[in-house]
N, C-alpha and C positions, 0 to 999 in steps of 0.2 A: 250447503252445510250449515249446520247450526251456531248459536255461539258458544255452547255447552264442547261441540266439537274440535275448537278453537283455542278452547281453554288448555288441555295439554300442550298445544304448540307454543302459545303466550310464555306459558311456566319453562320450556327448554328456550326458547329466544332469549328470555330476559334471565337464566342461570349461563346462557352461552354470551349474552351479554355483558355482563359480571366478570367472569373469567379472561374475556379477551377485549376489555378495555384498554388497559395501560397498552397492551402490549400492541393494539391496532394504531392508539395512538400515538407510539413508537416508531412505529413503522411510517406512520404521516408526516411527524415530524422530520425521523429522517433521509424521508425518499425528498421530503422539499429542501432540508440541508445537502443535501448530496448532488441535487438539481442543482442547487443556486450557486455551486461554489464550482468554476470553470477548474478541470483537468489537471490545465499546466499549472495553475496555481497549486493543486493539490500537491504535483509530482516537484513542484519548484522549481520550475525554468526559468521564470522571474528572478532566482536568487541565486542560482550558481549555474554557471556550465558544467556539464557533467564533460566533453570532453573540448580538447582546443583543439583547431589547427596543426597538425603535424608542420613546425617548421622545416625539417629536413626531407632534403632525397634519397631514394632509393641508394644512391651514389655513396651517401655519407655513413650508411652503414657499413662498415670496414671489417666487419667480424666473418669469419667464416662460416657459414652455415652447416657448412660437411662435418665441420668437427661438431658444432652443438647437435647437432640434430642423433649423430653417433652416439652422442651422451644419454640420448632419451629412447624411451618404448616406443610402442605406436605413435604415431602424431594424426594430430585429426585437424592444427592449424598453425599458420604461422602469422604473426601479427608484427608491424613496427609500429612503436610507440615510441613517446617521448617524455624524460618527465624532468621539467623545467628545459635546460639548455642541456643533456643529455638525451642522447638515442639509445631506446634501449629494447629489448625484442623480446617478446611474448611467445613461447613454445608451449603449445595444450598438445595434452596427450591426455593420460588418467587424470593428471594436476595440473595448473600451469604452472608453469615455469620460467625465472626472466633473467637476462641474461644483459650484459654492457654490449653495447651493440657497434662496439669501436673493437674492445679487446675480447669480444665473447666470453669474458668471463662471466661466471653466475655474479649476478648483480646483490650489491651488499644493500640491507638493507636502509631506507633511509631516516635518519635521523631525527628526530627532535623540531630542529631548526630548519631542516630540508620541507619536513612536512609540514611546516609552518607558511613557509614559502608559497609550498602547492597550492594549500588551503585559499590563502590570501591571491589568487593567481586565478583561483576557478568562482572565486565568492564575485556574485554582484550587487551586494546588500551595501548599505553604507554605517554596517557598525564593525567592530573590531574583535577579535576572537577574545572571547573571555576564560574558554574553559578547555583543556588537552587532557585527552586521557590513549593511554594504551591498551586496549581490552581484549583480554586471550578468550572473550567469549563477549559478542554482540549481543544487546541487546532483541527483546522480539521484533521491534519495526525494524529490524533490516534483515530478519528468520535467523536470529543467532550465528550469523556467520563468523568466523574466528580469526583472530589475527588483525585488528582493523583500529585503526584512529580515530574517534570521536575529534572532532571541533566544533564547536560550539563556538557563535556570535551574539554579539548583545543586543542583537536589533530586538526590533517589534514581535516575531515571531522565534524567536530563540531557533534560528537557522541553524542545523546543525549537519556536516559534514564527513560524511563516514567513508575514508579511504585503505585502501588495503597495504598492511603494513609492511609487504614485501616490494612492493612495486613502485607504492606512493597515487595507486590509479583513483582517481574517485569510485566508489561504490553506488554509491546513493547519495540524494539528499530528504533529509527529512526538517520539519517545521512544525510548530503548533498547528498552523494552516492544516496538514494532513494527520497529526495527533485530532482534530476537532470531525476529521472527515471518518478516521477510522474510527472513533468511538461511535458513530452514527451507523457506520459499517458493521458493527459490532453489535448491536441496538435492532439494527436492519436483516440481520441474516442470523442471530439470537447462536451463535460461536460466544460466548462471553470469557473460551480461553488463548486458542489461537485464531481465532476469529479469522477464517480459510475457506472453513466447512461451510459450503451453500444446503449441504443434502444434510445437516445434522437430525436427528431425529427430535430436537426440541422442535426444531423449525417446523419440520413435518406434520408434528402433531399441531402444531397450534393451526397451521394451514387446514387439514381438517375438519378444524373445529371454527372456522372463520367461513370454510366453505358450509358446514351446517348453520352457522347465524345469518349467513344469508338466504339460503334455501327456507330457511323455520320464517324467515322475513317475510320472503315473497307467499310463503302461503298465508300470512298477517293477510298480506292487500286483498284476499281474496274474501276479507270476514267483511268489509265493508266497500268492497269497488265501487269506484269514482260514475261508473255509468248506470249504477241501482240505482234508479230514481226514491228518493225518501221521502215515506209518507207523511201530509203535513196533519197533526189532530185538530178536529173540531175544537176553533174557538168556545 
């Protein structure tokens, strides 16, 4: 082929080169932030337990199940939990549902100072909670779940602790640590609103348009290959 031939592929290479700069280098960026930074530090096992040891037995639940169970719809599980020096029992059907797991009655919700408690119980950071909120609507890092505890710690990483406001269970935990992994996540799969979508059709198209500036590359190598020998001009 000529180089006159060449010429239109040049002008789409380096127009598809233009376009999908930033956004390749986005993607570079953060496939190696997203390598470098280990799992459990993203999801915070380093910082809290998400659950403890059940201190009690089977035994020490006192409650009768025949009547709770009577109380609810379908059931799809039954769970014993614990939360602090209380047993208390987890009934899923359509909701869960919790219940004292001594007197089977629905369990009251925990307070203030209870969930302070928990908070400070499941944390293994070495700062102190700075901040408490009650939110009848979660923020997006935990998919807006409802009903739930923010705690917040003053460490290094603004540790934050999201429990559920009927039970007192841990939810999640979230950190800057995973705030710095999902903006890369965000950046990396181009969701820029609930950043979920792997198939969104930005993504799509830019993929496309990355696989045509490779392809318009590879026929570049072909205008000057490495094994054309080049002629030298007469001195």
């Amino acid at each position: 082929m000529t180089k006159t031939a060449f010429k239109p592929i040049r002008k789409i290479h380096k127009l598809l080169g233009y376009l999908l700069a930033i956004q390749i280098f986005a993607w570079l960026l953060g496939g190696f932030v997203m390598s470098a930074i280990p799992l459990e530090k993203v999801h915070g096992k380093h910082l809290a337990q998400r659950q403890l040891n059940n201190p009690f037995k089977r035994t020490d639940y006192l409650a009768d199940l025949n009547v709770i169970t009577k109380s609810q719809g379908a059931l799809t599980s039954i769970a014993f939990k614990h939360l602090l020096d209380k047993p208390i029992i987890k009934v899923q059907g359509d909701k869960a549902t919790w219940f004292n797991g001594i007197t089977g009655e629905a369990l009251a919700a925990p307070d203030e100072a209870l969930i302070r408690q928990q908070a400070d119980v499941h944390y293994l950071g070495n700062g102190e909670i700075d901040d408490m909120q009650l939110l009848a609507k979660g923020p997006r890092e935990i998919g807006y779940k409802e009903n739930v505890w923010a705690v917040t710690f003053n460490d290094w990483c603004s540790t934050t602790l999201y429990l559920d406001s009927q039970s007192g269970q841990i939810i999640t935990v979230r950190s800057t640590i995973w705030r710095i992994f999902d903006f890369f996540w965000m950046l990396h799969i181009m969701d820029y609103d609930e950043r979920e979508d792997f198939n969104n059709p930005l993504l799509i198209s830019f993929s496309i348009v990355s696989v045509l500036f490779c392809i318009s590359g590879m026929f570049l190598l072909f205008q000057a290959p490495p094994w054309r020998k080049r002629r030298h001009k007469p001195a």
